[in-house]
C-alpha positions in Angstrom: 12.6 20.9 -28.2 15.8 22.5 -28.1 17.4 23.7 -25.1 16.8 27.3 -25.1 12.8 26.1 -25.3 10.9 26.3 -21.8 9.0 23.3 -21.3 6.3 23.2 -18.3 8.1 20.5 -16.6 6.7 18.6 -13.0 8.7 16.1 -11.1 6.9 13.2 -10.0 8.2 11.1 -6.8 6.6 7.8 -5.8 7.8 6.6 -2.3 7.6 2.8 -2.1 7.6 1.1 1.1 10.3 -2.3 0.9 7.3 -3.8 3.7 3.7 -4.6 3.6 1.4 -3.1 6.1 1.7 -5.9 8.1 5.7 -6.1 8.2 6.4 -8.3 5.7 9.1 -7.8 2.9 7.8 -7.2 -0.1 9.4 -8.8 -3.4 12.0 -7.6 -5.7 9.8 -8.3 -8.5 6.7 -5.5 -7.2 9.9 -2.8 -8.1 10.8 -4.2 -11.4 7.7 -4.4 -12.4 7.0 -0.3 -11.7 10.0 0.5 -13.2 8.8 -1.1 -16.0 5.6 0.3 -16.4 6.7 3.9 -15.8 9.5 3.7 -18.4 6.9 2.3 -20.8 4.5 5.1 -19.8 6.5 8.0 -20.0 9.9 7.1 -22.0 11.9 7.0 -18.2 12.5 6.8 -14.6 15.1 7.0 -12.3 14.8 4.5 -9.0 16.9 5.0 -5.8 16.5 1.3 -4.7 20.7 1.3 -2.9 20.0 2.3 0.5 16.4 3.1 1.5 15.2 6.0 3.0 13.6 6.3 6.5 10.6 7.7 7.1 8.6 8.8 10.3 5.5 10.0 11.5 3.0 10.4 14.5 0.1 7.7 13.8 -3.6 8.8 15.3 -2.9 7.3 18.5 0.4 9.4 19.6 3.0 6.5 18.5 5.6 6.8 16.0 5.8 4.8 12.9 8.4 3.9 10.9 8.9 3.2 7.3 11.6 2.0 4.7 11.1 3.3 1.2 12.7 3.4 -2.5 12.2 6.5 -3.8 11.0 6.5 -7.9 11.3 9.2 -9.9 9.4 10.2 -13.3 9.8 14.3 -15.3 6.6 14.7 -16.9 5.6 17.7 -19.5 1.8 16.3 -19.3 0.4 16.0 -15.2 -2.6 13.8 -15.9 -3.5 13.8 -12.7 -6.3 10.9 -12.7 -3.8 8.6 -14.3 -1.8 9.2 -11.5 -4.9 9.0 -9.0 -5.5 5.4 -10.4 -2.3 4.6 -10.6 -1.7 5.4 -6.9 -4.8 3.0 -6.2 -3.1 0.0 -8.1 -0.2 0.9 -6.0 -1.7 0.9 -2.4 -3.0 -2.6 -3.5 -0.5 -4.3 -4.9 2.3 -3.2 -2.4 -0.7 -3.9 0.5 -0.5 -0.4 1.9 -3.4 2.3 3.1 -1.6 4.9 1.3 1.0 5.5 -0.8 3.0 8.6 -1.0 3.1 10.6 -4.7 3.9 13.3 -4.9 4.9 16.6 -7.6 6.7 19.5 -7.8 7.1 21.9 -10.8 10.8 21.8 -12.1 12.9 23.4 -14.4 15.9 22.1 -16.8 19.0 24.2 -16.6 
């Protein structure tokens, strides 16, 4: 594709918490390995693991929660939407989480 070509592009973002659900750290190696795995996937990936991001939100019973994530980052032309569905599944498990966060936006390259 050259660059003039518009290609139906979508951002995918995976927010991975540095903790398990119940507060332990997770290890270094859980990150390697899904940078690994998404660059064999889809040719790339870009992972903001420097300085996490904070997150926060109102649980069911009123408190506030906190969270550290890494934020990973994948530009796909193709959405298969069940891999990701899976994917997210393997995800929750392995990083011992209720839910993990992906999510994607349509982009375009300037």
């Amino acid at each position: 594709m050259n660059r003039d070509e518009k290609a139906e592009l979508h951002l995918v973002e995976l927010f991975l918490p540095l903790y398990g659900k119940e507060g332990s750290p997770l290890h270094r190696s859980n990150f390697d390995c899904v940078r690994e795995e998404l660059t064999r996937q889809f040719g790339g990936v870009t992972a903001f693991t420097r300085s996490p991001a904070v997150g926060a939100w109102e649980n069911s019973q009123g408190e506030v929660a906190r969270d550290e994530v890494v934020l990973f980052e994948v530009m796909v032309t193709a959405l298969d939407r069940r891999w990701w569905g899976d994917y997210r599944q393997e995800l929750e498990q392995r990083f011992r989480q209720d839910e993990i966060l992906i999510r994607v936006s349509p982009i375009e390259r300037l």
